[in-house]
Phi, psi and omega in degrees: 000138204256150192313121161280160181271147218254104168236125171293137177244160173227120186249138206226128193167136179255038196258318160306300182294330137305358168090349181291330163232157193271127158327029147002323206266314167327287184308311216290275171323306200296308202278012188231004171285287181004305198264358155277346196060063143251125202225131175309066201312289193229153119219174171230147192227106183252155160312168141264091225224112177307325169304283220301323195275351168278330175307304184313282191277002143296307176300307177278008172282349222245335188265324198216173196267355172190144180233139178227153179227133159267134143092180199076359180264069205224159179293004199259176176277009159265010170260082190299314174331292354142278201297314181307297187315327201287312180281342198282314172272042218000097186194148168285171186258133207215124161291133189224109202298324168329280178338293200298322186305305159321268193325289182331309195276332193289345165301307191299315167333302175281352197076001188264180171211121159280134195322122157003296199299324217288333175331306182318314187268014165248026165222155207210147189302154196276162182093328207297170174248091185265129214251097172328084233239096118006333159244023200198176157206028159259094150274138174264205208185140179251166178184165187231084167267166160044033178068022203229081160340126191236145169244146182211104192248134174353137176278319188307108201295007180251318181298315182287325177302326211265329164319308180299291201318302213257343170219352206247314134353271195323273144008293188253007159295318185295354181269031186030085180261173176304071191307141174222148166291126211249190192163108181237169172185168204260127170235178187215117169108325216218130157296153217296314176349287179342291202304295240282313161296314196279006176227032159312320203269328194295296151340295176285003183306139196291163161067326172296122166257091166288084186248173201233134182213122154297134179231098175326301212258006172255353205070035168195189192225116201276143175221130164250135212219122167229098154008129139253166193309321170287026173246137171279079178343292165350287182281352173256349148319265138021292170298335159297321166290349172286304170288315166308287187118157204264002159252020153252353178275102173259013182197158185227138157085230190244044232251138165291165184305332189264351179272339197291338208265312199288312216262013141285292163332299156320320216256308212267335167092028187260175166260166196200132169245152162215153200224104176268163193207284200290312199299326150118347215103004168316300196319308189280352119338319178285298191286324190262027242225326205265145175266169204026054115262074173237014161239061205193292189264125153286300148185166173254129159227122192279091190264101172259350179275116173341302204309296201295298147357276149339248191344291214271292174250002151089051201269108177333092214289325183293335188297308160319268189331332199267324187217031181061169166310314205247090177250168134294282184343307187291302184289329153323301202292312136025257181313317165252003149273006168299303185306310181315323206261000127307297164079046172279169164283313172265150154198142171244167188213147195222130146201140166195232181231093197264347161100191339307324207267212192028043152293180104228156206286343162278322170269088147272175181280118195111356180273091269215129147226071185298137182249158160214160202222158184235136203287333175324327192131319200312133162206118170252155221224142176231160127267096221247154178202087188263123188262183233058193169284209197292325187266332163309319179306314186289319156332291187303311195278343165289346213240321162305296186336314200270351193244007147284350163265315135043242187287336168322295166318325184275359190052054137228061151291140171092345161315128166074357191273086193293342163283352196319114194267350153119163180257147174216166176280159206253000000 
């Protein structure tokens, strides 16, 4: 199986390295190289400092066959990218008047005029290959060490996307890499461990490649299978879904657990309501997250007060007192006056103790109950126990929500659920 070719990315800002913002752009990129038989070697995420992003990107020519870096291209003196290449190839920085003429109009466009500083972004190390832009006024550019294509594209991830489309695709499909077919989907519900054993068989497959990435803060676990040609993507996709099982696959492509839970709803013609307590509003949040689903979600309500319970879902008061807020009981009733007052096919429901404080040794923190209630009469019910803080907690148990409902919709609720606390009728 011939070798993929090995690329670097370099992300540049001193806003990554400090932390102030997340690299968004890495991931984004690294998964759509893959199906070129390009395979994402390094990254690196530098300041903005002229050494280190000239360091960088000497260090990563050395590791790989084409390297591309986001962000420095902006008008200001910390937008470094430009100068570094420039000294890193011994070459002067050369105004290039196309460029600048774009920035006039697209300023002139707004009515505006640009500053002295926007100049910066009409010059490029001499020799670049300059990559024209429609959404910005951060045009990028290519250059070349040691025979190793460096592309050097905008950090605003709708400018860098736009990049991709119109030059950077186009571009390293032709430098013919081991093109492999990708296929991704979503699990739940199950540990990586798990998943690793039950794809085993998927694993020996000659030429397949199988990875795997938790994704902590959805509550699931992304798996990809990545193809050479002579393998029939489809069918071992399929067989993979299969050895999982169908209560654990909750998305297919790049689709998330709640878009995977909308285009179920959606396909089925069903409505959904939902009623929260720990979870805050993640679920209805998560869910309206999806376009056209408004023909699906109905309305949400965050009842974090006993009183609102009551008031709000016709949650009993005696019942509260009797067995508390963070119940079955409470989340049954929960789930089906959501469902009533709605007048939904579905409806779910979440309460519990998302932490750090209100534990105790019978209700400790992290301890969850989710309902789902069916226009059938049906209300199915989890009892749940999630560790971390607070907001895993709550990460997690939207994501136990969504995927009881889920398996509801699909009828194999309570499959494989050693914990299952049982369905009952309203």
């Amino acid at each position: 199986m011939p070798t993929p070719l090995r690329a670097g990315i370099v992300t540049i800002g001193s806003e990554l390295t400090s932390g102030t913002r997340f690299d968004t752009n890495s991931p984004w990129l690294a998964k759509r190289l893959a199906p070129l038989g390009i395979e994402a070697w390094v990254h690196r995420s530098v300041p903005d400092d002229l050494e280190a992003i000239a360091r960088a990107f000497d260090e990563t020519v050395a590791q790989a066959q084409v390297v591309i870096s986001t962000g420095g291209l902006g008008p200001t003196s910390d937008d470094l990218t430009r100068d570094a290449l420039a000294r890193l190839l011994g070459v002067d920085l050369v105004f290039d008047a196309p460029s600048w003429e774009a920035i006039e109009a697209r300023f002139a466009a707004f009515g505006r005029t640009p500053s002295e500083s926007n100049r910066r972004q009409a010059e490029f190390p001499r020799g670049a290959r300059v990559l024209a832009t429609d959404v910005g006024t951060a045009a990028g550019f290519v250059v070349e060490r040691r025979g190793v294509p460096i592309y050097a594209v905008p950090g605003v991830p709708r400018e860098m996307r736009w990049m991709w489309e119109r030059y950077l695709e186009p571009d390293l499909r032709a430098l013919g890499g081991a093109a492999r077919a990708v296929r991704a989907f979503r699990c739940v519900g199950i540990a990586e461990s798990a998943l690793g054993e039950r794809l085993r068989e998927v694993e020996a497959t000659a030429g397949v490649e199988v990875r795997y990435a938790v994704e902590e803060a959805a509550g699931t676990i992304e798996v990809r299978l990545l193809t050479p040609p002579d393998v029939d993507a489809e069918a071992l996709a399929a067989r993979a879904h299969a050895l999982v099982g169908a209560h654990h696959v909750c998305a297919t492509g790049e689709d998330s657990l709640a878009e995977g839970v909308g285009r179920l709803l959606l396909g089925r013609g069903l409505t959904v309501a939902t009623a929260e307590s720990c979870t805050g509003g993640r679920i209805a949040a998560a869910l309206t997250a999806i376009p056209g689903i408004s023909g699906a979600f109905l309305e949400g309500l965050v009842t974090y007060s006993n009183e609102a319970k009551t008031r709000l879902l016709g949650v009993p008061a005696e019942v509260i007192a009797d067995r508390g807020a963070v119940s079955a009981e409470v989340a049954r009733a929960m789930a089906q006056g959501a469902r009533e007052r709605a007048g939904a096919d579905w409806a779910v429901a979440t309460t519990g103790v998302a932490g750090p404080g209100g534990g105790s040794a019978e209700k400790p923190v992290g301890l969850v109950h989710l309902a789902v209630a069916g226009r059938d009469g049906a209300i199915h019910h989890v009892e749940r126990r999630y560790p971390g803080d607070r907001d895993q907690v709550q990460a997690r148990a939207s994501a136990g929500a969504l995927d009881l409902l889920r398996r509801a919709v699909l009828g194999v609720v309570g499959e494989r659920d050693p914990d299952w606390a049982g369905t009952r009728r309203a």
